[in-house]
SENUVEX-951260 format. One line per field, with one value per residue (C-alpha): residue in three letters; residue number from 1; x, y, z. Coordinates in pm, 1 decimal. Example, Ala and Ser with C-alpha at 12.3 -4.5 7.8 and 13.67 -1.06 7.14 Angstrom:
<sites>
code = (ALA SER)
pos = (1 2)
px = (1230.0 1367.0)
py = (-450.0 -106.0)
pz = (780.0 714.0)
</sites>
This chain:
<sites>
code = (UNK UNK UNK UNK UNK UNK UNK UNK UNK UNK UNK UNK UNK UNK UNK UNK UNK UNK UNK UNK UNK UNK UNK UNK UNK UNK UNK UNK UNK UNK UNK UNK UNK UNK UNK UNK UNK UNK UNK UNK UNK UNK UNK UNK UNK UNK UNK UNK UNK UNK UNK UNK UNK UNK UNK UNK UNK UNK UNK UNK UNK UNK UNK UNK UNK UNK UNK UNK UNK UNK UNK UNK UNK UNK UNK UNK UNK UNK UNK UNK UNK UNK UNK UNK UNK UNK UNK UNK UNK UNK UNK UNK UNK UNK UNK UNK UNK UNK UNK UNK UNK UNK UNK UNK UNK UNK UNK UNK UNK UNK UNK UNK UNK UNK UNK UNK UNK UNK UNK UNK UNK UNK UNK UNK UNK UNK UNK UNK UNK UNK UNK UNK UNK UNK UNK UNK UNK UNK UNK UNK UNK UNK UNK UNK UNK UNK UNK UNK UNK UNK UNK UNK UNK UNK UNK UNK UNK UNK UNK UNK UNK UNK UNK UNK UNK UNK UNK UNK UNK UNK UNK UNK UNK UNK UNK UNK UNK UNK UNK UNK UNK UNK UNK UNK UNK UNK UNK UNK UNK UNK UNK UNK UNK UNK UNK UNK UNK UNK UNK UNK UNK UNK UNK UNK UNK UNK UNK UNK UNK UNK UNK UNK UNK UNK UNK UNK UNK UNK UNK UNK UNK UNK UNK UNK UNK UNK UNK UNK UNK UNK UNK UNK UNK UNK UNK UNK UNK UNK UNK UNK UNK UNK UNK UNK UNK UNK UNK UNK UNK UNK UNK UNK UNK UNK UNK UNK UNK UNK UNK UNK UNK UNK UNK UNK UNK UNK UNK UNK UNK UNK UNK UNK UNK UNK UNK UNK UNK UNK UNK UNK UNK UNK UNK UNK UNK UNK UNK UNK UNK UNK UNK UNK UNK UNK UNK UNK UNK UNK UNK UNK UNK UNK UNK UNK UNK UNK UNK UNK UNK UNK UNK UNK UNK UNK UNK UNK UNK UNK UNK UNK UNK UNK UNK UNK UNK UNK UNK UNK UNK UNK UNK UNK UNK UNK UNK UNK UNK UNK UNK UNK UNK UNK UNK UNK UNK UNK UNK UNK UNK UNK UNK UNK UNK UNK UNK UNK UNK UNK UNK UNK UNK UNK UNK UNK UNK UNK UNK UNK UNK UNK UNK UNK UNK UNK UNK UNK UNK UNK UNK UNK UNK UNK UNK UNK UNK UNK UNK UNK UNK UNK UNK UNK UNK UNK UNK UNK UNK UNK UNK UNK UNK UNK UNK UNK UNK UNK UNK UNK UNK UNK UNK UNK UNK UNK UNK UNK UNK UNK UNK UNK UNK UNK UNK UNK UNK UNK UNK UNK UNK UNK UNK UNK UNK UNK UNK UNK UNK UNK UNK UNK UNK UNK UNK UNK UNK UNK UNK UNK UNK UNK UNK UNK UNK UNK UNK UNK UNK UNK UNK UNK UNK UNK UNK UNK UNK UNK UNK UNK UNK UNK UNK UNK UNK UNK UNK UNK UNK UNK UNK UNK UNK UNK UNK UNK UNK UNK UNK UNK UNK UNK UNK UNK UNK UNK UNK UNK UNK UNK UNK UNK UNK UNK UNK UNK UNK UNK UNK UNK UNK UNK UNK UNK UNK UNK UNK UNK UNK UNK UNK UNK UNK UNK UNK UNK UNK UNK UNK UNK UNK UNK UNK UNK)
pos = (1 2 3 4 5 6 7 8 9 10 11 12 13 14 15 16 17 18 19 20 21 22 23 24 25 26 27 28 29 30 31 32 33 34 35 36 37 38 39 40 41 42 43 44 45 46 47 48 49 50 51 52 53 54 55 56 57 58 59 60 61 62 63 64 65 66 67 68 69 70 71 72 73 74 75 76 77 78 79 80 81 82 83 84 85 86 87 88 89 90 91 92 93 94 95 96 97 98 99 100 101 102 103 104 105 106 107 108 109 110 111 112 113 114 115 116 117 118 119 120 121 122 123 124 125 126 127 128 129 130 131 132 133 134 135 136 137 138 139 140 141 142 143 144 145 146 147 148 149 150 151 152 153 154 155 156 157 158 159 160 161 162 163 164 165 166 167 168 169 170 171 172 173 174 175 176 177 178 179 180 181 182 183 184 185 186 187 188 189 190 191 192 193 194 195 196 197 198 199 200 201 202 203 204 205 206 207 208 209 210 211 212 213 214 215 216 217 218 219 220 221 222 223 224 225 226 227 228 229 230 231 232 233 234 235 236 237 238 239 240 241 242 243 244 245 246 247 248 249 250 251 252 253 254 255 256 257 258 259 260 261 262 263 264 265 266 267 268 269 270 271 272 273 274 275 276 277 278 279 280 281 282 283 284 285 286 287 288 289 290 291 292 293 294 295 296 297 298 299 300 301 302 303 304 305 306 307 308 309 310 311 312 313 314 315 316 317 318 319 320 321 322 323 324 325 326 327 328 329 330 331 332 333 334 335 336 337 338 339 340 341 342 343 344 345 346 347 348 349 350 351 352 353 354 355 356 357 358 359 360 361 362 363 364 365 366 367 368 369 370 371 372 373 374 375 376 377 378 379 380 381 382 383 384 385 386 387 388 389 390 391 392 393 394 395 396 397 398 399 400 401 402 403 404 405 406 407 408 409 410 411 412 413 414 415 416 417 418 419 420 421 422 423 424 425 426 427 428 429 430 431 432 433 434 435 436 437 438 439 440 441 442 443 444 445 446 447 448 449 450 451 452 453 454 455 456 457 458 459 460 461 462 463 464 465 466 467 468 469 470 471 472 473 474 475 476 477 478 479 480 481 482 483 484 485 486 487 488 489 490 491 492 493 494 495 496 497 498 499 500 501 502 503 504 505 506 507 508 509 510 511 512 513 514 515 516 517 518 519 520 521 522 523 524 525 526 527 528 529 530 531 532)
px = (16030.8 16106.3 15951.0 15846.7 15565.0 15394.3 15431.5 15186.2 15169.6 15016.3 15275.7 15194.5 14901.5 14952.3 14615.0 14484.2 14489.8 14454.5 14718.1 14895.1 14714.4 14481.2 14591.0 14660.7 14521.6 14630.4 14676.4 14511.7 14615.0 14308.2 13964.4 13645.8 13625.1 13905.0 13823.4 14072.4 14082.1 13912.6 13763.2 13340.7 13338.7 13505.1 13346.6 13048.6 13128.1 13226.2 12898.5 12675.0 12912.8 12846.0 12473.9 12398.9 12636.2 12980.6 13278.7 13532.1 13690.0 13966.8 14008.7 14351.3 14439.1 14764.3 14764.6 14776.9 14394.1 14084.3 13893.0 14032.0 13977.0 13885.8 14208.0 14479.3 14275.6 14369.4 14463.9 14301.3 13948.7 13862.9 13504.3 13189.3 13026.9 12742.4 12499.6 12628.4 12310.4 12340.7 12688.5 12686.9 12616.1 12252.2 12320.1 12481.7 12450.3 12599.5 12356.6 12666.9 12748.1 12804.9 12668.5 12486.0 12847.0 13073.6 13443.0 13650.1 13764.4 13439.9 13419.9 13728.5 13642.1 13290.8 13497.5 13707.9 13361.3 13245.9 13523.5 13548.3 13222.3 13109.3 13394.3 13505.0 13872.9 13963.4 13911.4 14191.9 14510.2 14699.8 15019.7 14876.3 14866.2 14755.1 15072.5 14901.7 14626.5 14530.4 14333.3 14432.6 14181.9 14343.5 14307.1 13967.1 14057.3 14255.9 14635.4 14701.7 15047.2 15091.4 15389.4 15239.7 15305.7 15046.9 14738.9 14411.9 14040.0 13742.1 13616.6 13790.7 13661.0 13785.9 13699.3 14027.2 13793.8 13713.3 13958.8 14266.1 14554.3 14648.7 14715.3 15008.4 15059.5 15279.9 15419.7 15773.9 16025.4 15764.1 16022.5 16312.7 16120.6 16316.0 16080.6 15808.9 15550.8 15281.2 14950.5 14632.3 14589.2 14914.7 14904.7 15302.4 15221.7 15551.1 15567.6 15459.7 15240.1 15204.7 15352.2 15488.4 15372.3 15153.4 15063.7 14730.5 14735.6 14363.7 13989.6 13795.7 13627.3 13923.2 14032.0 13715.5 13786.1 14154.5 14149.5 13964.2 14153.4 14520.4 14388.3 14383.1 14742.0 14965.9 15123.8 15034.3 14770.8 14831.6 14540.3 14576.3 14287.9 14258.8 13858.0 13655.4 13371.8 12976.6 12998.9 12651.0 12568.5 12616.8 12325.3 12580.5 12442.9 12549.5 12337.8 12228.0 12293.0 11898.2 11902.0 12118.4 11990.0 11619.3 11802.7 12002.2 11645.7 11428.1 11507.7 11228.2 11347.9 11687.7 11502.6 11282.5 11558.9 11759.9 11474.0 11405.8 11758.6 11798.5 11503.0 11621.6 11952.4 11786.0 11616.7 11919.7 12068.1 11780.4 12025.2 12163.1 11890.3 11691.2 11755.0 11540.0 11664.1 12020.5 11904.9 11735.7 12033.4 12281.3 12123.8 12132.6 12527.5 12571.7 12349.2 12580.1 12914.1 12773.9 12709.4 13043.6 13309.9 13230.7 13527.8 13374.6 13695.3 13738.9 13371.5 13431.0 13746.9 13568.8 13246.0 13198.0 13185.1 13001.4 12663.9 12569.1 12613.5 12851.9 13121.8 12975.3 12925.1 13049.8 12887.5 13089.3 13027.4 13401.7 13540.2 13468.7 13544.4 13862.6 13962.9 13823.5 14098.2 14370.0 14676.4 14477.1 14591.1 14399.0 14644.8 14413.0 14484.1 14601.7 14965.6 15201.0 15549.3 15759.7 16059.1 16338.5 16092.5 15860.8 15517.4 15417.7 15012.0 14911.2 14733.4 15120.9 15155.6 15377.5 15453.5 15736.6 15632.4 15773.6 15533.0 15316.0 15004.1 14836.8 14500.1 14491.3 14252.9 14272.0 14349.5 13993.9 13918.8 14160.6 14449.5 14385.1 14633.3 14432.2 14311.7 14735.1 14708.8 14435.5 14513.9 14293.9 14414.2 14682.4 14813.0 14663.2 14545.8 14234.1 14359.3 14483.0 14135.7 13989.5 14248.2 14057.5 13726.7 13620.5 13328.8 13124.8 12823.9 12651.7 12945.6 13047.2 13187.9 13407.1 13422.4 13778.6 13776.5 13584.2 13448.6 13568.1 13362.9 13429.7 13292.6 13230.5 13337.4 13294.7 12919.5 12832.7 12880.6 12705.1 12834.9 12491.6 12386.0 12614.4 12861.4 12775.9 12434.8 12609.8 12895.7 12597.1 12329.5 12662.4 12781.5 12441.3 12481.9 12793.1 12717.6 12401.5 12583.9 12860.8 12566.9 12427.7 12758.7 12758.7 12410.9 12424.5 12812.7 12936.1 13290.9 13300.9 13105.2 13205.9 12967.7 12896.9 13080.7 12708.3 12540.1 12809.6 12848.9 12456.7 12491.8 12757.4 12535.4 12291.9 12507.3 12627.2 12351.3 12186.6 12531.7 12508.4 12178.9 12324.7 12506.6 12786.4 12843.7 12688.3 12752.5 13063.5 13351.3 13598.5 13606.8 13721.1 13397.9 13509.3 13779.2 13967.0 13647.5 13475.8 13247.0 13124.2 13248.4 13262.9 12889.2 12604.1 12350.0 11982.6 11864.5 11985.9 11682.8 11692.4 12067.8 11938.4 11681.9 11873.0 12087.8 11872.3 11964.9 12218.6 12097.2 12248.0 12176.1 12397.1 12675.8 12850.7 12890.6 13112.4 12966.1 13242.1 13453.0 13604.0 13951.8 14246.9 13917.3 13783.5 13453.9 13195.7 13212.7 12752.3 12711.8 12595.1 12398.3 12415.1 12231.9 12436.2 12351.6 12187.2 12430.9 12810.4)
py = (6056.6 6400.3 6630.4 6907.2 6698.7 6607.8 7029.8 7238.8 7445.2 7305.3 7317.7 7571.9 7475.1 7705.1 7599.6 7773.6 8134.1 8393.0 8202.2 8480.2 8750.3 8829.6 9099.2 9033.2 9406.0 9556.4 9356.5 9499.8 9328.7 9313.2 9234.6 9162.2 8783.6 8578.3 8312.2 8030.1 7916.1 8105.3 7779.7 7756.6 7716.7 8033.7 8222.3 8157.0 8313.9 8588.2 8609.7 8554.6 8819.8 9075.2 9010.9 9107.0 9438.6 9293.4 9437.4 9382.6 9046.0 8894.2 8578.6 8405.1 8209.2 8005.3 8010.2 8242.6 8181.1 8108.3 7815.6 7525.9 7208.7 7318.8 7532.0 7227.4 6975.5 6951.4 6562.4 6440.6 6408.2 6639.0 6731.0 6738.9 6419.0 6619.1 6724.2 7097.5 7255.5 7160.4 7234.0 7583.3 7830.7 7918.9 8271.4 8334.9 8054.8 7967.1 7943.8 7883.9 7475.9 7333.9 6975.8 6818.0 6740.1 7022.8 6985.9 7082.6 7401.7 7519.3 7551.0 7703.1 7975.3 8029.9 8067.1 8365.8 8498.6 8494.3 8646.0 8949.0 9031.2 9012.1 9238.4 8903.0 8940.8 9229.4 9064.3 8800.8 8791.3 8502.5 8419.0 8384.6 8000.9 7997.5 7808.8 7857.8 7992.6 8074.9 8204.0 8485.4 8534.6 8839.2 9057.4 8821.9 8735.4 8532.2 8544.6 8412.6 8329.1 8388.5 8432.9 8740.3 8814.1 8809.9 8874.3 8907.2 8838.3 8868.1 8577.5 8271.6 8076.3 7741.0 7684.9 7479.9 7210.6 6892.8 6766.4 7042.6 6796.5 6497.2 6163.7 6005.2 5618.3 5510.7 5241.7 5047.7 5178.1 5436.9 5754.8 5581.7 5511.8 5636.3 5767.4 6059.0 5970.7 6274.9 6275.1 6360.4 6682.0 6826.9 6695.7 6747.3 6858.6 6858.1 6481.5 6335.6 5991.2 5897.4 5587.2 5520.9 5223.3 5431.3 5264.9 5449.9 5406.3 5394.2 5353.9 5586.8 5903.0 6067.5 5753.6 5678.1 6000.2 5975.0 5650.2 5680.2 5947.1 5747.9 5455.2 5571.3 5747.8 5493.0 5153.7 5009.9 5111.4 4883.4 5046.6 4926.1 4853.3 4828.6 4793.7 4867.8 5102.7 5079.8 5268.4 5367.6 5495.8 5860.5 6036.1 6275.3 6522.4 6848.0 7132.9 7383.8 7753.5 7828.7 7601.8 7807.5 8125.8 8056.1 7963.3 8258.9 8444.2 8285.2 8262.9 8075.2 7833.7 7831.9 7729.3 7447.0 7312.6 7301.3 7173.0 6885.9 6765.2 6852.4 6646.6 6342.1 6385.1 6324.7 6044.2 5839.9 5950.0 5783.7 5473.0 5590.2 5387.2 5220.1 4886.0 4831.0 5134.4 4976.1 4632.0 4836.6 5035.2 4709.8 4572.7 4863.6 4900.4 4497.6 4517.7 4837.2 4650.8 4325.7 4532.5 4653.0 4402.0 4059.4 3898.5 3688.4 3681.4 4058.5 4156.5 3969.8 4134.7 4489.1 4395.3 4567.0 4338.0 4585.9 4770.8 5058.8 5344.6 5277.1 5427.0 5745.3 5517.5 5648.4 5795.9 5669.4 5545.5 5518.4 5375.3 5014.5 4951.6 5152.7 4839.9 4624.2 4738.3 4520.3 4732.4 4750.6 4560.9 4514.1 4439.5 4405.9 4407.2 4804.8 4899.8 4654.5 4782.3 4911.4 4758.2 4945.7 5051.7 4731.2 4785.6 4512.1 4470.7 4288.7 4031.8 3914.7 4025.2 4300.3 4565.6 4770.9 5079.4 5427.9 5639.7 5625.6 5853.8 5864.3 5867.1 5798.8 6066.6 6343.9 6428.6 6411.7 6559.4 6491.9 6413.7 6735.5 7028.0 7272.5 7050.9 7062.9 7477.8 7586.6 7584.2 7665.9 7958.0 7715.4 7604.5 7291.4 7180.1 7073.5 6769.2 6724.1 6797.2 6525.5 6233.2 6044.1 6136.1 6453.8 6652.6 6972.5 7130.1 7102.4 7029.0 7413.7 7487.9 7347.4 7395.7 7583.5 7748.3 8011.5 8256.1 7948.9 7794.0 7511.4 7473.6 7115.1 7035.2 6672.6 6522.2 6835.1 6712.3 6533.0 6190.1 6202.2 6550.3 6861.7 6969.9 7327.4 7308.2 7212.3 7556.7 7816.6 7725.7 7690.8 8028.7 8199.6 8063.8 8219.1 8559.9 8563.8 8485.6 8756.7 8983.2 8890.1 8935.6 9313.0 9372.3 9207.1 9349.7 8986.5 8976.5 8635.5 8280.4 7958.9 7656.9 7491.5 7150.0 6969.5 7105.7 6990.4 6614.0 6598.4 6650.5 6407.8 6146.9 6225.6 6152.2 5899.2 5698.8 5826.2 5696.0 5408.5 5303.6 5417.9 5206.5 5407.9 5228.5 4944.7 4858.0 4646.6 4865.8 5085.1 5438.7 5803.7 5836.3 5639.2 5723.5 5380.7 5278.0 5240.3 5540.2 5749.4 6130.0 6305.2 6239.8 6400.2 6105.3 6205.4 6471.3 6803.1 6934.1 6905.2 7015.2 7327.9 7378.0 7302.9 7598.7 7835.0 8141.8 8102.0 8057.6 8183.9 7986.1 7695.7 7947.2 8087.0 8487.3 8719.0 9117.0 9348.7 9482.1 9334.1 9221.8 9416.0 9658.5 9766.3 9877.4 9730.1 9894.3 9943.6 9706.4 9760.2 9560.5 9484.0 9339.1 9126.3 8966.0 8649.9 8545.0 8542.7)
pz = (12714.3 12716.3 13005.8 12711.7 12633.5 12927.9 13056.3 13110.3 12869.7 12530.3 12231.9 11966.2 11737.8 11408.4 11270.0 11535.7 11495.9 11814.2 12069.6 12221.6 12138.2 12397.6 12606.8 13000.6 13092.9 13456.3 13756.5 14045.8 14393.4 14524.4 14375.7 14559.1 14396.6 14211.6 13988.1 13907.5 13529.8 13209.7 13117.2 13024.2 13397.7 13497.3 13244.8 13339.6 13722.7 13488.3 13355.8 13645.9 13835.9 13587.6 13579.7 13912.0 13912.0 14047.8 13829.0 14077.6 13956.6 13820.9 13589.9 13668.4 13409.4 13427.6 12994.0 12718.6 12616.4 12744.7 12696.5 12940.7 12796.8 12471.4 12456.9 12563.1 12355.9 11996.1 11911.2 11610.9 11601.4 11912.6 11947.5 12231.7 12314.0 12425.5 12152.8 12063.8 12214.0 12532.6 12547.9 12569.9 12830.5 12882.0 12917.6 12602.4 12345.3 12029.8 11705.5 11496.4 11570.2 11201.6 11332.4 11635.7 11756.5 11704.4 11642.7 11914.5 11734.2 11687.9 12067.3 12124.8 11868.2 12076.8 12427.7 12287.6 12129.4 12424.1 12670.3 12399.8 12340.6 12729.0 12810.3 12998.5 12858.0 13059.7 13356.8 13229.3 13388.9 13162.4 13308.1 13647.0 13744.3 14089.6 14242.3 14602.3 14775.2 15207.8 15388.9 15575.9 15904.9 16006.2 15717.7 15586.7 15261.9 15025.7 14953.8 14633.0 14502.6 14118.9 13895.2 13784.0 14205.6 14482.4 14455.6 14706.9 14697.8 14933.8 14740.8 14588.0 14327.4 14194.6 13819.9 13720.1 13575.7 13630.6 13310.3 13357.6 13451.3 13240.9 13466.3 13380.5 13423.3 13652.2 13454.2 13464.6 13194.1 13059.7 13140.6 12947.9 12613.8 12294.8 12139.8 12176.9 12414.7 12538.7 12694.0 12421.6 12615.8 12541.5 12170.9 12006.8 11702.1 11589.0 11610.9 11269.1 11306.7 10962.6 10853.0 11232.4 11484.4 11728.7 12072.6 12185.7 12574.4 12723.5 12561.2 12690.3 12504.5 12403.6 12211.1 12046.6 11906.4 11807.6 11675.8 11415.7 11290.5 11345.2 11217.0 10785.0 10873.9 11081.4 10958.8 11255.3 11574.0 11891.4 12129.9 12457.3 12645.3 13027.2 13018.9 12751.6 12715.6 12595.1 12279.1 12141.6 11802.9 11738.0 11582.1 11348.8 11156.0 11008.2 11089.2 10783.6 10681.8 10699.9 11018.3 11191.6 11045.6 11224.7 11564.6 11566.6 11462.4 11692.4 12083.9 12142.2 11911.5 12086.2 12373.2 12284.5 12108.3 12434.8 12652.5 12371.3 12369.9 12816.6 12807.6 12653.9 12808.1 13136.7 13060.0 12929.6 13311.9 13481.8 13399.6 13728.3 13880.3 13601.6 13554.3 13304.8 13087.0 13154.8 13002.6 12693.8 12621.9 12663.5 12373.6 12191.6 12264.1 12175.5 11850.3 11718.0 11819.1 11634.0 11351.7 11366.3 11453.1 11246.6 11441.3 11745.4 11932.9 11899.0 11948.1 12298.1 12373.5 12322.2 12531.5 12849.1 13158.1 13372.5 13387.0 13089.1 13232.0 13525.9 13319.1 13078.8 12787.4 12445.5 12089.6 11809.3 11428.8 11393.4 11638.0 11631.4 11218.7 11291.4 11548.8 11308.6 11035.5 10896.0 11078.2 11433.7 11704.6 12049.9 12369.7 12685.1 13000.3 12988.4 12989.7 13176.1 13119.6 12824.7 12729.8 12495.6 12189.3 12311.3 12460.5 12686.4 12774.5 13097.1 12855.3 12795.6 12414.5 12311.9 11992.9 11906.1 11824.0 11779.7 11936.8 12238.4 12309.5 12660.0 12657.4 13035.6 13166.4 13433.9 13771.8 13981.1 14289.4 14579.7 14339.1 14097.2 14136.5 14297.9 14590.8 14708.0 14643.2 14845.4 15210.1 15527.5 15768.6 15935.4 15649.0 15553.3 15188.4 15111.1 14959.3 15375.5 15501.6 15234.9 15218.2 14955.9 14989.8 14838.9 14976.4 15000.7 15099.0 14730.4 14614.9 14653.0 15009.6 15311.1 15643.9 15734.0 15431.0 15401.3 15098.1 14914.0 14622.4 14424.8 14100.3 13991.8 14289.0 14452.5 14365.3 14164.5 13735.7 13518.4 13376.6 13139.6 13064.0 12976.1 13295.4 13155.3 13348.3 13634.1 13581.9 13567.5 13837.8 14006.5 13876.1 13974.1 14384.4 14381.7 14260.5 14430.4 14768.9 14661.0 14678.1 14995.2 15148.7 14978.1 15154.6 15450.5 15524.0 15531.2 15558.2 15552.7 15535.1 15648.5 15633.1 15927.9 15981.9 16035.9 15753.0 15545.1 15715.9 15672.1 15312.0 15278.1 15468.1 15177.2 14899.2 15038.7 15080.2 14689.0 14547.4 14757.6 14528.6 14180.7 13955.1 13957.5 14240.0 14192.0 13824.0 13907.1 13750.9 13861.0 13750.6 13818.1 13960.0 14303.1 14589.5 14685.9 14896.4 14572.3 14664.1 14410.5 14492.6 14145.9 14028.0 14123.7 14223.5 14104.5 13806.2 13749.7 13759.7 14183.2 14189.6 13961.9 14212.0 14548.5 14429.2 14265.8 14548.2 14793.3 15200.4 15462.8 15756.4 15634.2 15683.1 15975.3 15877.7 16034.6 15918.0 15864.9 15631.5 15365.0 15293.8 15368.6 15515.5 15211.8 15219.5 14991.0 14659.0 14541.3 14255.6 13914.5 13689.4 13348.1 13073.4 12777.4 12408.0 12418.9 12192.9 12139.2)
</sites>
């Protein structure tokens, strides 16, 4: 297994026109708020920063593109799983999705619209992975170490996504397989699958995507299955020239077309605590796999043996007939060990195969990246301060670390509805507390130890009665307790309004001036297009 693969860095995608050649503009040292990642996420800060008047930010983005997820993603078959209205940002949408789920390119293409016409790109700095981050208390600020150099900010904002670093097994003679093995976020495109024996590493919604799209292509697909998921039927459609015409016409029809589909989004994530929508939608999962996969034996192999909804269950059409084919294999029991060219499952059977693709998720919370780069003023990470139990006052803030925001942060997404909804209301608390700071003379805002460990208490005890943690799986929603510290535990609709303008007394606030003492520069608002 070579280490190109698994960097990084994505390998080049020709079919995708634009890597490169976005400009990385001046690098300023200082800048009254810094935003980690050029993601949907950190756009969005962009957005809401520009909104209320504040120009004096920089995007550091460790790539050559924006985009995030939708930038490093592009294995076969990579699309939303989130019907393509919701998934966009509320501020400036996208009337231009060619079906209720958009391909994955479709996306990418409406991040860059976005960043250019917002006047978002110039605030890029590509290049600039943020290797570490602290606190300096003397100068009241952040230090942040780039290759581009050092830079400072007043403010620092995390939005390096929830899905930015690919988790890679740990598994006995993985590293000394002969053959190319990557991760599905860092897709080789060089490697050519057709006609080869792939092994497809994981089932969860990156491979319902990719499999069907290996499947027609390979001589043989061994998927290898730790647990499998609740896959539901997808309701595809394509969405039509006139269609998209009259929402591009019509904000008002943009709208109720959002608040339809946010609507019954939220009622399928009322299966946090519905038991009776859990038993409805079980037998809606089991009547589409029955449909699906004749084969008794298999059909019990690919049944879930835990709660709907205490994993995000899956939208597919494809999926299940594509493990129902003649040259698909199904090894439980997940990855084992690899032997030579040999796969080995933990269900005891074995392939040899000349491939293998990781479909084996992300780095969550205290294990991500970012938590070992952002230190306190004494030097310790944040991934110190949590061990393995993520947490934050709404998900946003830390005590220690101060003018610190996390975006997404620990019980602040959505495993239901779009994680977009969660970005801007979070994107809108920051800017409006980057404001208050401007008019109040803040220098700096720390939240208080007990506001935060009364919070946690909260979520605790909501997760405590949801079936993400009682639904009897494990999941990359828990710590090693089995606690649930990535989802947010009741509607968005309260987290929207919990954060709707940011309060001060949760904060401690020193009033002086800024970092490095710079004085406040007077903000300036803006208006944008509704549309990108």
């Amino acid at each position: 297994m070579t280490s190109e693969a698994l960097s990084i860095r994505r390998p080049d995608d020709p079919s995708r026109p634009g890597t490169g050649e976005l400009p990385t503009g001046p690098s300023p040292r200082h800048s009254r708020v810094a935003v980690v990642g050029s993601g949907f996420t950190g756009l969005a800060v962009g957005l809401a920063l520009l909104r209320r008047g504040v120009h004096d930010f920089v995007l550091l983005e460790r790539a050559d593109d924006v985009g995030g997820v939708w930038r490093d993603n592009t294995y076969p078959g990579v699309g939303v799983d989130t019907p393509s209205p919701l998934y966009q940002l509320r501020a400036m949408t996208n009337p231009d999705w060619s079906a209720f789920y958009a391909p994955g390119h479709e996306v990418q293409d409406y991040a860059r619209r976005l960043a250019r016409s917002t006047g978002l790109l110039s605030h890029v700095r590509f290049g600039a992975d943020v290797l570490s981050a602290r606190w300096d208390d003397g100068e009241t600020c952040w230090r942040i170490d780039t290759p581009l150099g050092e830079f400072t900010a007043d403010v620092l904002v995390s939005a390096a996504g929830l899905v930015a670093d690919p988790k890679l097994p740990d598994v006995p003679g993985l590293a000394e397989f002969d053959g190319p093995v990557f991760h599905s976020a860092r897709w080789d495109h060089a490697t050519e699958l057709a006609g080869k024996r792939v092994a497809v590493v994981g089932t969860g919604a990156t491979a319902v995507q990719l499999v069907p799209e290996l499947q027609p292509v390979v001589s043989e697909l061994h998927v290898l299955q730790r647990t499998p998921a609740w896959i539901m039927p997808k309701p595809e459609r394509p969405v039509g020239e006139r269609t998209r015409r009259a929402i591009a016409a019509s904000p008002t029809l943009s709208k109720v077309q959002f608040d339809l589909i946010y609507a019954g989004a939220e009622v399928l994530a009322a299966t946090r605590r519905s038991k009776w929508l859990r038993d409805t939608l079980t037998k809606v999962g089991r009547r589409h796999l029955a449909a699906q996969v004749p084969d008794p034996e298999l059909r019990e192999r690919l049944t879930p043996g835990f709660d709907y909804a205490c994993k995000r269950p899956l939208v597919s059409n494809t999926y299940l007939p594509a493990m129902n084919a003649p040259n698909s294999m199904l090894h439980t029991g997940g990855l084992a060990r690899v032997a030579g060219n040999t796969v080995v499952s933990g269900d005891g059977t074995s392939a040899e195969v000349d491939a293998i693709v990781l479909t084996t998720g992300f780095e969550v919370g205290a294990t991500a990246p970012i938590a070992h780069r952002i230190h306190d003023a004494r030097g310790r990470s944040l991934h110190d301060h949590w061990g393995a139990y993520p947490r934050a006052y709404l998900g946003m803030n830390y005590p220690g670390f101060p003018n610190l925001f996390l975006m997404q942060g620990p019980n602040a997404t959505s495993g239901a509805s779009s994680t977009l909804l969660f970005s801007e209301t979070q994107a809108r608390y920051v800017a409006d507390a980057v404001c208050r700071m401007a008019d109040e003379g803040i220098s700096a805002l720390d939240v208080r130890p007990e506001i935060e460990a009364r919070w946690t208490e909260r979520i605790r005890r909501r997760s405590s009665r949801t079936v993400y943690e009682t639904g009897g799986c494990s999941s990359y929603y828990q710590n090693d307790e089995g606690f649930n510290v990535v989802m947010w535990p009741a509607n968005t609709l309260e987290y929207q309004l919990r954060t709707r303008r940011f309060r001060l007394a949760p904060f401690r606030a020193v009033r002086g001036r800024t970092g490095a003492g710079r004085p406040l520069e007077p903000l300036r608002p803006v208006r944008l297009a509704a549309t990108a």
